[in-house]
MDTraj code that builds the backbone (N, CA, C; nanometers):
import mdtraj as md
import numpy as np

residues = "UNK UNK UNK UNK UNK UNK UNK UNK UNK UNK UNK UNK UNK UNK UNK UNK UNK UNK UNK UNK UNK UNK UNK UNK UNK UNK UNK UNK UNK UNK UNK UNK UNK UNK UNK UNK UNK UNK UNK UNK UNK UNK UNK UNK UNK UNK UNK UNK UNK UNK UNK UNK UNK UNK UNK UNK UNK UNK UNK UNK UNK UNK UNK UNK UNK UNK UNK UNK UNK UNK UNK UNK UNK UNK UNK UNK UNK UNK UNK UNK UNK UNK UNK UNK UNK UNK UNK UNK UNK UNK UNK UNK UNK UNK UNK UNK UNK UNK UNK UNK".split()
xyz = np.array([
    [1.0108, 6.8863, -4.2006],
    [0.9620, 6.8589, -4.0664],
    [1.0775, 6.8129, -3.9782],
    [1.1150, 6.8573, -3.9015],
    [1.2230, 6.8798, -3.7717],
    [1.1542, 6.6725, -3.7092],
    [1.0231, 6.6450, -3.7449],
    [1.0508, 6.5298, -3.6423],
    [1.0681, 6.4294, -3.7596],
    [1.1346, 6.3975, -3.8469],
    [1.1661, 6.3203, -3.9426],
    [1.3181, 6.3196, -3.9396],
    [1.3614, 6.4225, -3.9361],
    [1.5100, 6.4358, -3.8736],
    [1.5235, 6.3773, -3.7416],
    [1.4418, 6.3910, -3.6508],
    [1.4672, 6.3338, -3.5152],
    [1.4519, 6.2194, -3.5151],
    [1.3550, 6.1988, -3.6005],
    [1.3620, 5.9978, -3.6055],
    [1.4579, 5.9146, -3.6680],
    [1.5209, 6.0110, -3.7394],
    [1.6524, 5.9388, -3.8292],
    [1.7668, 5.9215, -3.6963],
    [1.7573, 6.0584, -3.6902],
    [1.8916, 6.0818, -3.5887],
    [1.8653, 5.9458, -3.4132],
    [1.7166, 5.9343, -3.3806],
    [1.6863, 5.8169, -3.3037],
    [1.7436, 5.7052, -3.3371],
    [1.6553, 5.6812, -3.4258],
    [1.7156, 5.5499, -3.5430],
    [1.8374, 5.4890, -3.4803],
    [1.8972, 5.5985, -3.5604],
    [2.0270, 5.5664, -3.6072],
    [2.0899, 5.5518, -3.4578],
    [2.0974, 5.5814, -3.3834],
    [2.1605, 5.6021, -3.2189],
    [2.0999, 5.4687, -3.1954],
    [2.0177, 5.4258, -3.1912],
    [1.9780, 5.3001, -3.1156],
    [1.9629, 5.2058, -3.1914],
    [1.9542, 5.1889, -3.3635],
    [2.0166, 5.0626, -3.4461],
    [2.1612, 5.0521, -3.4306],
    [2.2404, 5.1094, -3.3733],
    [2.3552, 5.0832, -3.3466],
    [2.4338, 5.0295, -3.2363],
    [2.3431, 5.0191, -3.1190],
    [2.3364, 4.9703, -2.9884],
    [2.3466, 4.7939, -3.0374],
    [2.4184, 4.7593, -2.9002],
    [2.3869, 4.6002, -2.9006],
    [2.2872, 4.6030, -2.7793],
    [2.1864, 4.4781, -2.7714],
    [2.0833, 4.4237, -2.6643],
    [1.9773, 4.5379, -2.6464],
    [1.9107, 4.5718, -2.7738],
    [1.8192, 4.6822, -2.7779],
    [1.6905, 4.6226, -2.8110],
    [1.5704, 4.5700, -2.6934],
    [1.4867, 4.5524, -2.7982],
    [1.3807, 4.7057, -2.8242],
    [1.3452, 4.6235, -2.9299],
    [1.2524, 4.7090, -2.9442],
    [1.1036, 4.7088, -2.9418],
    [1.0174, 4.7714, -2.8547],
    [0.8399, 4.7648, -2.8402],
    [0.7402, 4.8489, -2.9146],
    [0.6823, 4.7910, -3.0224],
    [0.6253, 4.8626, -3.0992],
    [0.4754, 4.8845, -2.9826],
    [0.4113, 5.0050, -2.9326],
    [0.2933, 5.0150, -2.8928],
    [0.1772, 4.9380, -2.9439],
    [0.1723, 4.9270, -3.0545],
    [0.0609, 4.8781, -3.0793],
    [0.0378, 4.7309, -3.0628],
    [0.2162, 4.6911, -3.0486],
    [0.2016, 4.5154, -2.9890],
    [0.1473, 4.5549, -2.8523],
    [0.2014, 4.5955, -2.7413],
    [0.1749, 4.6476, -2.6104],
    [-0.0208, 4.6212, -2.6269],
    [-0.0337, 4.7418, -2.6994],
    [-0.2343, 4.7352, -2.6872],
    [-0.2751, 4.5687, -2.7272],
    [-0.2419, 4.5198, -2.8081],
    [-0.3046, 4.3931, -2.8625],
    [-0.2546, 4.2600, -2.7634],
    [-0.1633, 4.2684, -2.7385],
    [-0.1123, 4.1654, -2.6468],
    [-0.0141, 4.2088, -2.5592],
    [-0.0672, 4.2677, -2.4435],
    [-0.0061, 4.3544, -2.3316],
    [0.0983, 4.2817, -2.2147],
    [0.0268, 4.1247, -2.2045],
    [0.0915, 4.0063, -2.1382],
    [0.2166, 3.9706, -2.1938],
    [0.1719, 3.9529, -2.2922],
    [0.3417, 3.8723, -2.4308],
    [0.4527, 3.9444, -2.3995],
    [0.4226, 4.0829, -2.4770],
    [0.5401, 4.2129, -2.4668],
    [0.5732, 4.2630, -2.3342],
    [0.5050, 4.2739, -2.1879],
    [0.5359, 4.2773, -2.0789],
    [0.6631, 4.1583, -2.0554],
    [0.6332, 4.0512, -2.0571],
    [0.6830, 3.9567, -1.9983],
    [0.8059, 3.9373, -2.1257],
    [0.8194, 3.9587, -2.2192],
    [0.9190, 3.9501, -2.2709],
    [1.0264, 4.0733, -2.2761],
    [0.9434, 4.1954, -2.2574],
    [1.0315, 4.2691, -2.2185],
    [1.1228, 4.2793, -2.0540],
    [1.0366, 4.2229, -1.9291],
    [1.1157, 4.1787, -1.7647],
    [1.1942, 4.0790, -1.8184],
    [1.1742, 3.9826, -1.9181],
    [1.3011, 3.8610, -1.9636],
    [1.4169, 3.9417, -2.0139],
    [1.4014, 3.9933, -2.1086],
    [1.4747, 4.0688, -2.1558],
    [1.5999, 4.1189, -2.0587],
    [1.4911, 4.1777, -2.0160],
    [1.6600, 4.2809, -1.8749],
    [1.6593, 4.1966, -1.7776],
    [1.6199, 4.0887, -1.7742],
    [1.7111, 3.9759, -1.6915],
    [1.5968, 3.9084, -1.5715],
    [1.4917, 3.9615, -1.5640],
    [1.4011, 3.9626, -1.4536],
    [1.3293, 3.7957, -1.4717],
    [1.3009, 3.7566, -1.3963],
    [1.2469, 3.6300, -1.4039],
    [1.0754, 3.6117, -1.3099],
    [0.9826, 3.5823, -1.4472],
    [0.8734, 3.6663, -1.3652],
    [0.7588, 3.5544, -1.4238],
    [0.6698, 3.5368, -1.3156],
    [0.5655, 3.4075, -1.3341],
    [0.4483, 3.5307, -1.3995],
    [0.4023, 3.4178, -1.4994],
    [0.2549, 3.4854, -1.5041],
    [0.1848, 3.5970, -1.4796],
    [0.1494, 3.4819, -1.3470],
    [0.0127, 3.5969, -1.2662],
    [0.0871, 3.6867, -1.1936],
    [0.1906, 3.7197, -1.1928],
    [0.3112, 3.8972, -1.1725],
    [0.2721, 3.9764, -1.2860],
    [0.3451, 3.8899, -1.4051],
    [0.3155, 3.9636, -1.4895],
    [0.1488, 4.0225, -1.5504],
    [0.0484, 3.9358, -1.5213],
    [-0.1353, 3.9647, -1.5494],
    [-0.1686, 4.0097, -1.4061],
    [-0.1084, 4.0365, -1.3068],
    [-0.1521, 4.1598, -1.1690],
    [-0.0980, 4.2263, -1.2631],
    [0.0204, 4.2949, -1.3134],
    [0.0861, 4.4441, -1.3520],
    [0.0138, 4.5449, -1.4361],
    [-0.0625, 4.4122, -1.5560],
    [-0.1171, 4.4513, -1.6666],
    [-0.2763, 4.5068, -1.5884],
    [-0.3145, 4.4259, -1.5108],
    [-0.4847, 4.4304, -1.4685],
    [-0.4656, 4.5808, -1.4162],
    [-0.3205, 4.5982, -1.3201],
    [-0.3168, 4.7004, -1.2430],
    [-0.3014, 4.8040, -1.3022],
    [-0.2079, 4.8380, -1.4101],
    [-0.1679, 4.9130, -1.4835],
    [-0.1913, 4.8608, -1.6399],
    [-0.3247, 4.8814, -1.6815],
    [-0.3413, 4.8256, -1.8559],
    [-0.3254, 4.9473, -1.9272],
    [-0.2549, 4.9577, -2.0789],
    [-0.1996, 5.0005, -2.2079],
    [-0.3215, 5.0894, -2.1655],
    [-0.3334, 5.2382, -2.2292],
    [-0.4221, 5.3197, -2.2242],
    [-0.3880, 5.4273, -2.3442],
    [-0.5056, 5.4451, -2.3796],
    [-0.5083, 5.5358, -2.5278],
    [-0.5329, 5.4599, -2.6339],
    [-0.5959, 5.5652, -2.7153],
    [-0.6337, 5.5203, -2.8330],
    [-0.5067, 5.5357, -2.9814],
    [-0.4854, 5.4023, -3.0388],
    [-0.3610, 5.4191, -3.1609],
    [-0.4172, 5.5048, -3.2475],
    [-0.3215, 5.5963, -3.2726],
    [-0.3560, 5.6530, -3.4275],
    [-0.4167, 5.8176, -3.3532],
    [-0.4595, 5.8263, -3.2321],
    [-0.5486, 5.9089, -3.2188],
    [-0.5055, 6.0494, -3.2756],
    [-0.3380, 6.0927, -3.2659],
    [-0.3167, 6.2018, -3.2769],
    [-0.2518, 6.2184, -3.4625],
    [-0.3064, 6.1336, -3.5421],
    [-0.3189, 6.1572, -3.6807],
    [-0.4296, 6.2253, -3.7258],
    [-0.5163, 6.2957, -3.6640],
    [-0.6619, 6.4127, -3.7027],
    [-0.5768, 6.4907, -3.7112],
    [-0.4526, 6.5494, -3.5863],
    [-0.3608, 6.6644, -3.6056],
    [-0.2939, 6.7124, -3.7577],
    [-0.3104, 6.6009, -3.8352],
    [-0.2144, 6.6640, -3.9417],
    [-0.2982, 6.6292, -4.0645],
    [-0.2514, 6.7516, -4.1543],
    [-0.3427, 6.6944, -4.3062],
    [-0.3068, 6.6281, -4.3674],
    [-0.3696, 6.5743, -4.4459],
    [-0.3170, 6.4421, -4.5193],
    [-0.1763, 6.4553, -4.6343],
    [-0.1342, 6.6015, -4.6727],
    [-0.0271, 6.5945, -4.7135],
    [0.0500, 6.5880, -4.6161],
    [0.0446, 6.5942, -4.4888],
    [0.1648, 6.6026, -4.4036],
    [0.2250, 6.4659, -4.3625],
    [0.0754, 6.3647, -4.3689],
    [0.0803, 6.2187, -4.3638],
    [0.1449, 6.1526, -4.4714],
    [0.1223, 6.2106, -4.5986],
    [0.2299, 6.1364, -4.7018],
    [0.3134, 6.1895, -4.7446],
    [0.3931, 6.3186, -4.6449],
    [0.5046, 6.3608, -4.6387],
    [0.5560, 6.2882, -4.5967],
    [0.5233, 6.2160, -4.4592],
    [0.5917, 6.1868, -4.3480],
    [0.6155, 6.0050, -4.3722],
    [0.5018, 5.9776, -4.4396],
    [0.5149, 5.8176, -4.4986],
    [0.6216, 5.8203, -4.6531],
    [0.6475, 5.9495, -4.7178],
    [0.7198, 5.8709, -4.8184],
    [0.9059, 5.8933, -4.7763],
    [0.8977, 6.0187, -4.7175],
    [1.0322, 6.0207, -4.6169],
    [1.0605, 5.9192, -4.5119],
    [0.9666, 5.8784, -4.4312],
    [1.0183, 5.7711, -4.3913],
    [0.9669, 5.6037, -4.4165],
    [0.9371, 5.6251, -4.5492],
    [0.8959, 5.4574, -4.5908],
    [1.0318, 5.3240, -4.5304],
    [1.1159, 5.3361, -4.5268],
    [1.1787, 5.2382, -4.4848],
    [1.1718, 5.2096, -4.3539],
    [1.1796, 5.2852, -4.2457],
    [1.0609, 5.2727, -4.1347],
    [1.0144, 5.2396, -4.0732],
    [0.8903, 5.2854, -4.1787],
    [0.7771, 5.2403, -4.1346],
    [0.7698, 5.1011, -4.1773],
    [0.8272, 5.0579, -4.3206],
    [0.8436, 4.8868, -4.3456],
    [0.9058, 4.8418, -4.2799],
    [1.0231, 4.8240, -4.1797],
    [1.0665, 4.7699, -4.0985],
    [1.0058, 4.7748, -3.9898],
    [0.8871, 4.8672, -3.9303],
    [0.8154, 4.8338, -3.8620],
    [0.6505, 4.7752, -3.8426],
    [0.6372, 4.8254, -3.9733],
    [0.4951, 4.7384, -4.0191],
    [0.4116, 4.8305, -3.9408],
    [0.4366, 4.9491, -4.0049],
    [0.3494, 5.0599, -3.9598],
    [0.2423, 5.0929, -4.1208],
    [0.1344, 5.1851, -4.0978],
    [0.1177, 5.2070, -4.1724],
    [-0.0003, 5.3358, -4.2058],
    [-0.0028, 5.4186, -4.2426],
    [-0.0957, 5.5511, -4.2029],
    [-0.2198, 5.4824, -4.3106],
    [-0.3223, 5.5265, -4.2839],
    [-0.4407, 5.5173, -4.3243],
    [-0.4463, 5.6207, -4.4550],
    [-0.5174, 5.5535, -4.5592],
    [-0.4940, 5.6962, -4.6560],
    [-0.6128, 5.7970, -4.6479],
    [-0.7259, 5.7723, -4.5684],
    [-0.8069, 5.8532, -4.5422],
    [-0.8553, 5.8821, -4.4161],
    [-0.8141, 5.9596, -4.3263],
    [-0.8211, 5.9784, -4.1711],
    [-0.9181, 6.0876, -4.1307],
    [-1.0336, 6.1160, -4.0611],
    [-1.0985, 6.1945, -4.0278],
    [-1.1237, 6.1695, -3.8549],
])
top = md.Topology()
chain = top.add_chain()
for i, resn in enumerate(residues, 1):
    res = top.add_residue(resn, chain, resSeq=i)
    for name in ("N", "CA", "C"):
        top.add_atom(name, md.element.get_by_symbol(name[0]), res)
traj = md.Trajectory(xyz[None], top)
């Protein structure tokens, strides 16, 4: 699979960067306030609150996680989890072993 290569080759380009954070989506859906506001700190922005809970009210996380795992069969899912198990453990990801 061509996107297992692309995620290495990602990876690797941006674990090598200094002042990179990184936003896992699914923090974004669960706590949209936290990861907003720590990501405007981040690049230097200095931002109250209720800036940051107008942005979110105005613009809230949209979509459903996981949704586009129906696309693939389940060998393709534990293709893709045992090639990239390290990863996904460094990100505390984790595919479902039975997806419909």
């Amino acid at each position: 699979m061509g996107f297992i290569h692309s995620m290495r080759i990602f990876e690797k380009y941006w674990g090598d960067k200094e002042n990179v954070l990184t936003v896992r989506y699914e923090d974004l859906q669960q706590d949209p306030f936290s990861v907003l506001k720590s990501v405007l700190e981040f690049i230097g922005y200095q931002v109250k609150d209720e800036d940051v809970m107008r942005a979110i009210s105005t613009y809230p996380p949209q979509g459903d996680m996981l949704k586009h795992l129906a696309s693939y069969s389940q060998n393709d899912l534990e293709y893709v989890e045992s090639e990239l198990k390290d990863f996904m453990q460094r990100y505390d990801y984790h595919i479902p072993k039975k997806f419909d």
